[in-house]
C-alpha positions in Angstrom: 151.0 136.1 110.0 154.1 134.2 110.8 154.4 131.7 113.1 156.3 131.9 115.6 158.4 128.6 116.9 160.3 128.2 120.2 162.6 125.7 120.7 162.2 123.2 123.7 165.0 123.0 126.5 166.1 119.5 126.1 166.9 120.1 129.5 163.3 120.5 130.8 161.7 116.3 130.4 165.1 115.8 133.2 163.7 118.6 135.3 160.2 117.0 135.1 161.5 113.9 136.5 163.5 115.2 139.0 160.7 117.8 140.3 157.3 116.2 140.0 156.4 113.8 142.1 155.3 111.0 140.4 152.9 109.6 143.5 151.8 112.9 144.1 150.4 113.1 140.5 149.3 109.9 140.3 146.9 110.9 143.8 145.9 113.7 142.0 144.6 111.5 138.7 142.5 109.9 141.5 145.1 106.4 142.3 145.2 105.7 145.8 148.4 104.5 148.1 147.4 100.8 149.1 150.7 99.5 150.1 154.6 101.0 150.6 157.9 99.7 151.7 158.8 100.7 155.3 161.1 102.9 154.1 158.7 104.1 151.4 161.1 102.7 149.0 158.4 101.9 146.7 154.2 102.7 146.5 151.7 100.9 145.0 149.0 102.6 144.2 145.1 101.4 142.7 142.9 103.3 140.9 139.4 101.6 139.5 141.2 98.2 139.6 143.9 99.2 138.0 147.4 98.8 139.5 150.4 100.3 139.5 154.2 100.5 141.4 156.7 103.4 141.6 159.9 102.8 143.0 162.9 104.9 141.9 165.7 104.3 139.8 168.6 106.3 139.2 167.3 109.3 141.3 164.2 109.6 139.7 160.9 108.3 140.1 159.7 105.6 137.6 156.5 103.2 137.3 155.4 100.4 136.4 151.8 98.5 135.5 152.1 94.2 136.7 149.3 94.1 134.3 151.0 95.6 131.2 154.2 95.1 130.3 154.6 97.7 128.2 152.9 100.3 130.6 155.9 101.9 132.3 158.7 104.2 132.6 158.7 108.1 134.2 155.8 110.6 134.8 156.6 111.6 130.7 155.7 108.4 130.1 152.8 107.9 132.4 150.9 111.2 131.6 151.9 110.2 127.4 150.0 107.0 128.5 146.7 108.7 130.6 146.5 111.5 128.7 146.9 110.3 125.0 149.2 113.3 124.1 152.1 113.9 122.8 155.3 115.2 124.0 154.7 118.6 123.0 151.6 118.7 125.1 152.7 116.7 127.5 155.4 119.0 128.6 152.9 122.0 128.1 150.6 119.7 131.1 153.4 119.4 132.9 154.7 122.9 132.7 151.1 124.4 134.5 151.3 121.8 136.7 154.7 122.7 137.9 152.9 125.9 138.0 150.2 125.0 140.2 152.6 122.4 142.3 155.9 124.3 142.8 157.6 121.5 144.9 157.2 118.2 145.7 155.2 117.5 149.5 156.8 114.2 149.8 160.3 112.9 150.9 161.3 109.7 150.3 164.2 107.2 152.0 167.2 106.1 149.6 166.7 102.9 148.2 168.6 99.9 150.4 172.2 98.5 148.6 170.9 94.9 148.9 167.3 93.7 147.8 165.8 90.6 149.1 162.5 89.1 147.7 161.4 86.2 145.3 163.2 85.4 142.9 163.4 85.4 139.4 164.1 83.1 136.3 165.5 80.2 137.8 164.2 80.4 141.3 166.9 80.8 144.0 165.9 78.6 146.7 166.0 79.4 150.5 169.5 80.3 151.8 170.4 81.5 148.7 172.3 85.2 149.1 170.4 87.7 146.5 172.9 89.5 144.3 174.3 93.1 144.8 172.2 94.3 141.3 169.0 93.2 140.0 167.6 93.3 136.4 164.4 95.0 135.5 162.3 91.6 136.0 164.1 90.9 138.8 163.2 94.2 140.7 159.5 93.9 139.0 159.6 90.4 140.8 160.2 91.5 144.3 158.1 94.7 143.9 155.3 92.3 143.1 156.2 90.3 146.5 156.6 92.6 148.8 153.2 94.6 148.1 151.5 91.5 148.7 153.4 90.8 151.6 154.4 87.7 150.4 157.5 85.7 152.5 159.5 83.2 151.6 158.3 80.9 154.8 155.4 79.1 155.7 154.5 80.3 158.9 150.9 79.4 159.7 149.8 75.8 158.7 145.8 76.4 159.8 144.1 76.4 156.3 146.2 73.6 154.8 145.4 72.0 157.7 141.2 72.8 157.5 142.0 71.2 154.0 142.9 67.4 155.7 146.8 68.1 154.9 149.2 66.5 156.8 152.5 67.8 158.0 154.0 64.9 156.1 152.5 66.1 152.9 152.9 70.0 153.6 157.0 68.8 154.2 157.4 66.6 151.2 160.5 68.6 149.0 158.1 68.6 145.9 156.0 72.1 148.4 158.9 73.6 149.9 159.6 77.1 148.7 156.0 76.8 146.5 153.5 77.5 149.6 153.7 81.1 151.0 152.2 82.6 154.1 150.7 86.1 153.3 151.0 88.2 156.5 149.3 91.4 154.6 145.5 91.5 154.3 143.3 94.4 154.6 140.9 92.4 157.6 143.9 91.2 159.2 144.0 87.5 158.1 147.0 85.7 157.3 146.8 83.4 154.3 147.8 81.1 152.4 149.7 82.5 149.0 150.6 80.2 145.8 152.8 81.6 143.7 152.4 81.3 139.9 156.2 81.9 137.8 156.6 82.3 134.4 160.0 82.3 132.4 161.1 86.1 134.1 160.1 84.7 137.4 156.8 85.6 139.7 153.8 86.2 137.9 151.0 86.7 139.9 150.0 85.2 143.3 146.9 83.3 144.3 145.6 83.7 148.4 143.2 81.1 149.7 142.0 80.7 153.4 138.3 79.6 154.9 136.0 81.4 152.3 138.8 83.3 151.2 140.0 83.4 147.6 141.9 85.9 145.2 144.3 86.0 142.5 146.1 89.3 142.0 144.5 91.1 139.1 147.1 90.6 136.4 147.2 88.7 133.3 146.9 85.1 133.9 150.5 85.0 133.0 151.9 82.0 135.0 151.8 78.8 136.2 152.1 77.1 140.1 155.0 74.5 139.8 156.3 72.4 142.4 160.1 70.8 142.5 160.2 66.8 141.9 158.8 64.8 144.9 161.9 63.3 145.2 163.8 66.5 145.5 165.2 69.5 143.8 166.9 69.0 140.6 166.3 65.4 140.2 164.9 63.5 136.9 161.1 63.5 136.7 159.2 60.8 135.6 155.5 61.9 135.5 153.8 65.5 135.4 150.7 65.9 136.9 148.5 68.8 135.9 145.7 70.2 138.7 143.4 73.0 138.4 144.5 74.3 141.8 147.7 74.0 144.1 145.3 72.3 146.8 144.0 70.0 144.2 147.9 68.8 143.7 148.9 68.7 147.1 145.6 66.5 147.8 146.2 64.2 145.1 149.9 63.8 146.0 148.5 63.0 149.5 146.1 59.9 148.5 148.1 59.1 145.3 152.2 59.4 146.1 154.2 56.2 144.8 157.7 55.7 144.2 157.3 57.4 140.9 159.3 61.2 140.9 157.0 63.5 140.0 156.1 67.3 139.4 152.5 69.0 139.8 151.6 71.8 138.2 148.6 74.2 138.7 146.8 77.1 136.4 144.7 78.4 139.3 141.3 77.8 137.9 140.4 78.6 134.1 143.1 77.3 131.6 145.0 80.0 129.2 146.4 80.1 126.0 149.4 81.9 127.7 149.3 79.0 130.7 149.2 76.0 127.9 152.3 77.3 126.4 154.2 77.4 129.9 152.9 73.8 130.8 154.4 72.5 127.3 157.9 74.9 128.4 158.2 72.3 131.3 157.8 69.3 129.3 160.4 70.0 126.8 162.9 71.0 130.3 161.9 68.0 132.3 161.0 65.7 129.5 158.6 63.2 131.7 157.5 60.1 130.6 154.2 60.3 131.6 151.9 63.4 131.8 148.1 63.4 133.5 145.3 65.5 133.2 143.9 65.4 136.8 141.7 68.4 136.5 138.0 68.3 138.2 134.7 66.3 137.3 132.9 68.6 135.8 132.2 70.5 132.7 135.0 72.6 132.9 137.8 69.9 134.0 136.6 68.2 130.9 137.0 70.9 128.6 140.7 71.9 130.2 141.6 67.8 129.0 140.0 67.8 125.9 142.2 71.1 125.0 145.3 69.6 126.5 145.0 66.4 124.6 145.5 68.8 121.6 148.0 71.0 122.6 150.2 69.3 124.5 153.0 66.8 123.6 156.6 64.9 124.7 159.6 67.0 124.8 159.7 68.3 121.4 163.5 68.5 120.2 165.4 72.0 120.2 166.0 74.0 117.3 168.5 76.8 116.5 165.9 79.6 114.6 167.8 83.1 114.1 169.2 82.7 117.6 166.4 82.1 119.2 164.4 79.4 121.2 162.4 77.4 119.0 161.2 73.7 119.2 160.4 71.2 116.0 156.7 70.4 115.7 154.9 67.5 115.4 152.4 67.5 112.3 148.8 67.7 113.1 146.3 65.9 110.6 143.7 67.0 112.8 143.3 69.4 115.5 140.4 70.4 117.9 139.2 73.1 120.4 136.7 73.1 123.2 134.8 76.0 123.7 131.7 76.2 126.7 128.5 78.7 126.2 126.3 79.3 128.9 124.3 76.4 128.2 126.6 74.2 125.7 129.4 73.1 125.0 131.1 72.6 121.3 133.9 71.1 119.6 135.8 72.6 116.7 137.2 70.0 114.9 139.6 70.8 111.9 141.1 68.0 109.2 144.1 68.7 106.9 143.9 66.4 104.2 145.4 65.8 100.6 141.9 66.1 98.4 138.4 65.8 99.2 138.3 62.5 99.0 140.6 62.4 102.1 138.2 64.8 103.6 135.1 62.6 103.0 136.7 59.5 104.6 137.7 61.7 107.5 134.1 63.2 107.7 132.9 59.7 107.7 134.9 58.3 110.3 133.8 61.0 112.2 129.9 61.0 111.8 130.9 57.0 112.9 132.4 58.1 116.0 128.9 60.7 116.5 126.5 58.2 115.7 127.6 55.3 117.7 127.5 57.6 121.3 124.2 58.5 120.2 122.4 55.1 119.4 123.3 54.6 123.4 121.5 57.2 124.0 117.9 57.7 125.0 118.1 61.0 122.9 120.3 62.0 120.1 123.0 64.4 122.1 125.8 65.7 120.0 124.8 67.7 117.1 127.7 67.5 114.4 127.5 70.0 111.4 130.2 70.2 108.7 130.9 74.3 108.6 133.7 74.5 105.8 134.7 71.6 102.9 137.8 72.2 100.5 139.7 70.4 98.7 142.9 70.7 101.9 140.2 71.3 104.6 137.4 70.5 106.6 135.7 72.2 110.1 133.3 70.7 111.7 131.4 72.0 114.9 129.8 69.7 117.4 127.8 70.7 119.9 126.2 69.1 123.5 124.5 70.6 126.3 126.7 71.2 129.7 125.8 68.4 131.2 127.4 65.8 128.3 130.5 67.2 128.2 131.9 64.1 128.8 130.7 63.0 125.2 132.8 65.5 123.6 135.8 63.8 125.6 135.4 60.5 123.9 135.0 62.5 120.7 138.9 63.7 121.4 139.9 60.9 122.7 139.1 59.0 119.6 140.4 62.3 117.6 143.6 61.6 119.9 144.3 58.3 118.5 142.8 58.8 114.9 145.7 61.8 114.5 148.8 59.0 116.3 147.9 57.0 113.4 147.6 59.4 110.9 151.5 61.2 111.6 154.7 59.9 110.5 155.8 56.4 113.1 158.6 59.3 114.1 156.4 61.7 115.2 154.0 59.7 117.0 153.4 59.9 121.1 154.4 57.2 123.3 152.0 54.2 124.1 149.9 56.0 127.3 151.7 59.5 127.4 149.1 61.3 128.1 146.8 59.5 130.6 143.1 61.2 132.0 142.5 60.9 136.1 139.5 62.2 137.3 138.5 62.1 141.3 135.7 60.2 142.9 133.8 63.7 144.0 134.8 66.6 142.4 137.7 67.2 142.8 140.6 65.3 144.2 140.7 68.2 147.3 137.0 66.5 148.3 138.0 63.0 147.8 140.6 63.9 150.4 138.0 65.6 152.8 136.1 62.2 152.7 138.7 59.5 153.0 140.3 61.7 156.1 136.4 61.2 157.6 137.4 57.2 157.4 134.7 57.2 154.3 135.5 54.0 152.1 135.8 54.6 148.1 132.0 53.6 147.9 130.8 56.0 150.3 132.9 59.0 149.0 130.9 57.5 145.4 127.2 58.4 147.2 128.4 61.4 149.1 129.7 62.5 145.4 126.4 61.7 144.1 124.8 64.2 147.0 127.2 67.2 146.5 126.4 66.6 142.9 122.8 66.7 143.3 123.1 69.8 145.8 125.0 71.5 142.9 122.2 70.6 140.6 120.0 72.0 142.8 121.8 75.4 143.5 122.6 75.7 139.8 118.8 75.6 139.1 117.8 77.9 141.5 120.1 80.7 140.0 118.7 79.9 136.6 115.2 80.2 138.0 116.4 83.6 140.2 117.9 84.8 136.1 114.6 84.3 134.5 112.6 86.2 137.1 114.8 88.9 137.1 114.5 88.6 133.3 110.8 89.1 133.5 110.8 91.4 136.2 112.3 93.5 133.5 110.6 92.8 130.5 107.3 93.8 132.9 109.1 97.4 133.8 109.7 97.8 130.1 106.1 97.3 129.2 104.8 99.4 132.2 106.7 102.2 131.0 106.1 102.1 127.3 102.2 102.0 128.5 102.1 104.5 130.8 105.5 106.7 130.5 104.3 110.1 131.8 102.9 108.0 135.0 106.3 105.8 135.6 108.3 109.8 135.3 106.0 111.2 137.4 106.1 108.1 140.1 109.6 108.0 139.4 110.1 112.0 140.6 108.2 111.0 143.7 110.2 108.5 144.9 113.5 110.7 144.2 111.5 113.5 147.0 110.7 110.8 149.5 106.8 110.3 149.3 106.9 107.3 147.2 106.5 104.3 149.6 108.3 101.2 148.7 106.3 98.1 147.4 107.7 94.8 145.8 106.1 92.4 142.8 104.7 89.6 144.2 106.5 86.6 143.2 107.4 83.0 144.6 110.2 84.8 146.0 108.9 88.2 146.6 109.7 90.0 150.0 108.2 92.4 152.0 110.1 95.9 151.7 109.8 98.8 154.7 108.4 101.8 153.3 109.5 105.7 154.4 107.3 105.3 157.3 109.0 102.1 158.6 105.6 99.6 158.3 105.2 96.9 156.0 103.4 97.2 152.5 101.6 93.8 150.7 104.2 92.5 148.5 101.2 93.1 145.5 102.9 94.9 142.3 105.9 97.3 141.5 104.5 100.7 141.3 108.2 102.1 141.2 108.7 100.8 137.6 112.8 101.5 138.0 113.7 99.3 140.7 114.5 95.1 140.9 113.9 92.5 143.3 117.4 90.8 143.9 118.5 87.6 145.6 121.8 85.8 146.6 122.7 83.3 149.1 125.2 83.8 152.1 127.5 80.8 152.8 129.0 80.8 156.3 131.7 78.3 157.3 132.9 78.2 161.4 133.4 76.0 164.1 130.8 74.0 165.7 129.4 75.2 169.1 126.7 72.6 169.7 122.9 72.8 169.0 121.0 75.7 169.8 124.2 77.9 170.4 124.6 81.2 168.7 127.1 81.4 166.1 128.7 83.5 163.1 125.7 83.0 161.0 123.7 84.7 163.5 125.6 87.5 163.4 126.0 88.0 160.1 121.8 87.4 160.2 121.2 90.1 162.4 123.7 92.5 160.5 122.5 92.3 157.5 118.4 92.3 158.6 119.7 96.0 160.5 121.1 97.5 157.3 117.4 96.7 155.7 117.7 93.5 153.5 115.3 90.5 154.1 117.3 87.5 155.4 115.6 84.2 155.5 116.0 81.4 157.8 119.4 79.7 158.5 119.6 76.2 156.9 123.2 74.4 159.3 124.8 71.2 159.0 127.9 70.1 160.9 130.8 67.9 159.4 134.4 67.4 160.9 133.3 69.9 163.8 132.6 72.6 161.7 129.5 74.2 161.1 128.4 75.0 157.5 125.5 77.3 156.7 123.4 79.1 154.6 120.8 81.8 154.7 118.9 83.7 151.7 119.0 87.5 151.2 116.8 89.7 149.3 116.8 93.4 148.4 115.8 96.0 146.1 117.8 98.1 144.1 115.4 101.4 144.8 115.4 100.9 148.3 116.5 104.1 150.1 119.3 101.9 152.1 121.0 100.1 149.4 123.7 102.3 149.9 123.7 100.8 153.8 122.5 97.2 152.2 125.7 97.4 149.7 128.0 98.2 152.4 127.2 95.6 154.2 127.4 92.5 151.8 130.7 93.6 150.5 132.2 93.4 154.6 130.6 90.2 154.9 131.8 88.7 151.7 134.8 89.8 152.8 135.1 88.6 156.7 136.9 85.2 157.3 134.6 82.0 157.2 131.8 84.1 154.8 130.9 83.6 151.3 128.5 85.7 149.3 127.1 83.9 146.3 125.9 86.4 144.7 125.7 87.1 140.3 128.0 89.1 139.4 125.9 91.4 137.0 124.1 92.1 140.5 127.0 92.6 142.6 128.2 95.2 139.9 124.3 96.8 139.4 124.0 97.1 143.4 127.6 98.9 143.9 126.8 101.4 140.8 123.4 102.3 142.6 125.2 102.7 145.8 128.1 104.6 144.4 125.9 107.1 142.8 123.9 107.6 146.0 126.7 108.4 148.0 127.7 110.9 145.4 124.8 112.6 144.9 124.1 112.7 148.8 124.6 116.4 150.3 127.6 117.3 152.3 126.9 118.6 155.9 127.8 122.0 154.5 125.6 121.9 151.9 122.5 120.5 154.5 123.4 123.9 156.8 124.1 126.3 154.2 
C-alpha cells in the first residue's frame, strides 16, 4: 500500500503561537498562576515546585524556566519539552487541541515601552534611568524581581533590627542597594530579601524575617556581594567571605576598621558554581587579604577547608580564542572536604615526579596524622592511602563530625606544604588567606550577646550553653531516627509473621472499625480512637502506621509571667486538629519570649489530613518554627494528599 505524505503548512507553528494561549495550556497541564504583573504583563506559574514565567515578546507568548536555562521559548517549545515529542507530533497535539480550545479565554494588556526592575550585569545603582530595550537576561532579571516583589528600597528596618543592627551599620555604603524589602508574601509579611547576582545579573533571592527563611528554588547560581565599605567603586583591600548576608553585616558591625572592604555571602551551603563566582571577584577587585569567616561548626569548617584549595590572588588575564580565561597556579597537591551523616573525610591528592616523590609526600603526611593523634585520648583521624602511581597518590582521611576541626589543621598544613612546593612566582602572599571564626556560632550570635552588654568571656560560656543545647537537640533526633527505625523493622516482622492478619486488620481500619492504638515507647502517646476515648498506649495492632515526633519553636514578644501568648495558641491549635502537644518549655531574653513545645502524631490517624494542615500554617506563621525531619514532613503530606484525593465529593456522598 502506498503511503501517503502531506506536507506541513509552514505557516501553521506561527498560527500556534499566535492562537493558543500559552497560560491557558500551561493551567490545563495542571501549573497554577501564583503571581502576575498589574497589567498581566507577565504570569508566573508553579506546578509541583517547579516554576515557570510567560511574558510576551514580539506578539506572541513565550516562557521561560529561572531554574533551567535552557528550558524556554514558545508553547512549540514547551509542549517539545513536557511531552517528549517531536515536532511532527507536537503539531498533531496541538492541532486537537485547537480543536477542543477554538479561542483563547484570556486577554492580556500590551507590554509597557519602559521596564524598570533590578538590574543586570553590572548593577545600575539607584537613580540610574533603565534603558529603552532590554536583553534577554536583562528582562529574565526583572521578571525574576517583580514576581517576588522585590524593590529596590528598604522600607521596613524591624528584622534587621530584631537581629541587634544599628542604623549606622544598615547605612554604611558597603549595604545600600544589597538589602531589599519584600512587600509580596502569601501570609502578608514583609521581609527582608538578599539578593544573590551572578555575571548576567540577579540570580536568585534569599527572604529572612522572625522564623522566616527561603531561598527561591533555583539553582544555587549566585552570590550576595556588597559594594566596598568605603564606597562604590573604590579599591578594596580585604574580602570577607560569610555564610549569610546577616552573618556579614554583623561582623562588619563588631569588626569595621579603617581597612576598605567587601563581604560576600553564599546563603548557606557552598557550591561549586558559588566558588567559582567568589574567585571572579578576586581577580576584579584583586584584594590583598581574603578571610574565611564562615560559622563554628562542622560545616563552616568544611566551607574553609575547600576554600583554602580553591581559592587564590588575582590570577593574571589571558587571551584564549577570544575568550575570558585566567593563568593557573600549579597545584602539587590538592584536597576536598566532603561530610556524611556521621563523618567527615578528606580527599587528598599528590602530583609528583616518581614514587619516590610520592613516598616522601605520603610520609610527611602520616607525620602530620600521627602527631594530632598522640594528643589525643583516642586515635581520631583514620588515613588510608586509596591509589599509588608512579605521578599519583589519593589518600582519604576520615573523622567523626564532631573533629572536624582536625581535618582543618590537616589543610592548613597541606596549605603551606603546596606554597613550598610551587614555583617562588606562583606562590600566595605571606597571610592571604587568613581563618576567623566567632566566639558562639556564628558572628550574628556574637552580636546578639555583646548588644546584651555580655563581655568576650561571657559570650565564651553562653557559647559553651548553646553548644551544649545543640548537643542536646541533635541527640534527641538521633534517638527520635532510631525508634522510628525500629518501629519499622517491628512492622516488617509483624507482617512477614502474620500477613493475612496485618491485611485483614489493615481492611478494617480502611471501614472505620479499627480503633487506634500506639506502641508503647519512652515517647509513645496516647491516640483518640473512632469513638473519641483514650486507648493504653500498649502495641501497634495497625501494622501500617508510625509514631512521629517534631518540635515547634515559637519566637514573640514578652508579656510577663503567667500571660497567654503565641505558643498557647499555636498549643491549642494544634491539640484541636488531633496531635498530642506536650508542655511548653519558655525562656525570655532581650524582651522576647522563646519557646518550645513537642508534638506527636501518627501517620494512620484518621485526621492527619487535619493534623498536616495544620503544621504546614504554623510553620508558616510569623514568629513559628517547625523542626521537623524532612523525610517526615514529606511522608505526612503524601498520606494527607492521598486522603484528600481519595475522599468522596458531596455528589458522590448523595448520589
Amino acid at each position: 500500500m502506498e503511503r501517503k505524505f502531506v506536507q506541513n503548512d509552514p505557516q501553521e507553528l506561527e498560527r500556534f503561537k499566535e492562537r493558543i494561549d500559552l497560560v491557558e495550556y500551561a493551567q490545563k497541564q495542571g501549573y497554577q498562576i501564583t503571581a502576575q504583573g498589574k497589567r498581566e504583563d507577565w504570569q508566573h506559574l508553579e506546578n509541583g515546585g517547579e516554576h515557570i514565567i510567560v511574558t510576551r515578546k514580539d506578539e506572541k507568548q513565550v516562557y521561560f524556566n529561572p531554574g533551567d536555562d535552557r528550558d524556554k521559548g514558545t508553547i512549540i517549545d514547551f509542549v517539545k519539552t513536557r511531552e517528549n515529542k517531536n515536532l511532527g507530533e507536537v503539531r498533531q497535539h496541538l492541532r486537537e487541541y485547537l480543536n477542543d480550545y477554538p479561542e483563547p479565554q484570556r486577554t492580556y494588556a500590551e507590554a509597557p515601552a519602559r521596564l524598570d526592575g533590578l538590574p543586570v550585569g553590572k548593577p545600575k545603582e539607584h537613580g540610574e534611568a533603565a534603558t529603552e530595550t532590554e536583553t534577554d537576561e536583562e528582562k529574565r532579571t526583572r521578571l525574576i524581581s517583580e514576581v517576588l516583589g522585590v524593590k529596590r528600597e528598604l522600607t521596613d528596618r524591624t528584622y534587621l533590627y530584631s537581629r541587634s543592627l544599628t542604623d549606622e551599620t544598615i547605612d554604611s555604603p558597603a549595604f545600600q542597594g544589597r538589602v531589599f524589602t519584600t512587600e509580596k508574601n502569601e501570609h502578608g509579611f514583609r521581609n527582608t530579601a538578599f539578593p544573590l547576582y551572578n555575571e548576567h545579573g540577579l540570580a536568585s533571592v534569599e527572604q529572612k524575617n522572625t522564623g522566616y527563611k527561603n531561598l527561591l528554588e533555583l539553582p544555587k547560581d549566585g552570590i550576595w556581594v556588597s559594594h566596598p565599605t568605603q564606597g562604590k567603586g573604590t579599591p578594596i583591600e580585604r574580602l570577607v567571605l560569610n555564610e549569610s548576608a546577616i552573618d556579614s553585616m554583623s561582623y562588619h558591625q563588631l569588626k569595621n576598621d579603617d581597612k576598605n572592604t567587601m563581604y560576600i555571602a553564599t546563603a548557606g551551603t557552598v557550591t561549586e558554581r558559588q566558588t567559582a563566582l567568589i574567585q571572579r571577584v578576586i581577580d576584579k577587585q584583586n584584594p590583598q587579604e581574603l578571610i574565611l569567616a564562615d560559622d563554628r561548626d562542622a560545616g563552616g569548617r568544611r566551607f574553609n577547608i575547600n576554600y583554602l584549595n580553591d581559592l587564590q590572588p588575582a590570577r593574571p588575564f589571558k587571551e584564549l580564542a577570544n575568550q575570558e580565561a585566567y593563568s593557573e597556579a600549579s597545584r602539587p597537591v590538592q584536597w576536598h572536604a566532603t561530610a556524611g551523616r556521621y563523618h567527615a573525610n578528606l580527599r587528598v591528592e599528590y602530583h609528583h615526579e616518581n614514587s619516590q616523590e610520592g613516598a616522601e609526600r605520603v610520609k610527611y603526611l602520616t607525620g602530620q596524622v600521627e602527631r594530632i593523634n598522640s594528643v589525643q585520648e583516642e586515635p581520631s583521624i583514620e588515613m588510608k592511602v586509596q591509589r599509588s602511581t608512579d605521578k599519583d597518590t589519593v589518600i582519604k582521611l576520615s573523622v567523626a563530625k564532631a573533629d572536624t576541626a582536625q581535618l582543618e589543621v590537616i589543610s592548613q598544613e597541606l596549605y603551606r606544604q603546596r606554597e613550598q612546593l610551587r614555583p617562588e612566582q606562583e606562590r600566595h602572599p605571606v597571610n592571604f588567606i587568613r581563618v576567623e571564626y566567632p566566639i558562639a556560632k556564628d558572628y550574628s550570635r556574637d552580636l546578639e550577646l555583646a548588644s546584651q552588654g555580655l563581655s568576650t568571656s561571657q559570650i565564651q560560656a553562653q557559647a559553651t550553653q548553646d553548644e551544649r543545647e545543640r548537643e542536646a537537640q541533635r541527640l534527641q533526633k538521633e534517638q527520635l531516627r532510631a525508634e522510628a527505625q525500629r518501629l519499622e523493622q517491628a512492622q516488617h516482622l509483624l507482617q512477614v509473621q502474620h500477613p493475612n492478619d496485618t491485611v485483614e486488620r489493615r481492611q478494617q481500619h480502611k471501614e472505620g472499625h479499627q480503633d487506634k492504638a500506639t506502641l508503647a515507647t519512652s515517647s509513645a502517646v496516647s491516640a483518640k480512637n473512632d469513638a473519641g476515648q483514650r486507648q493504653p498506649a500498649t502495641e501497634q495492632l495497625d501494622g501500617q502506621g508510625a509514631e512521629k515526633e517534631l518540635i515547634i519553636k515559637v519566637e514573640e514578644r514578652y508579656k510577663g509571667t503567667g500571660a497567654r501568648g503565641q505558643a498557647e495558641a499555636v498549643k491549642d491549635t494544634v491539640e484541636r486538629s488531633g496531635a498530642k502537644v506536650g508542655d511548653i518549655q519558655s525562656t525570655s531574653t532581650s524582651g522576647l519570649r522563646h519557646s518550645e513545645m513537642k508534638v506527636a502524631y501518627r501517620t494512620d490517624d484518621p485526621e492527619i489530613g487535619k493534623i498536616s494542615k495544620t503544621l504546614d500554617a504554623i510553620g508558616n506563621q510569623k514568629g513559628n518554627e517547625v523542626v521537623e525531619h524532612h523525610s517526615d514532613r514529606a511522608e505526612r503530606r503524601e498520606i494527607a494528599g492521598n486522603i484528600e484525593n481519595h475522599r468522596p465529593s458531596q455528589q458522590e456522598i448523595t448520589r
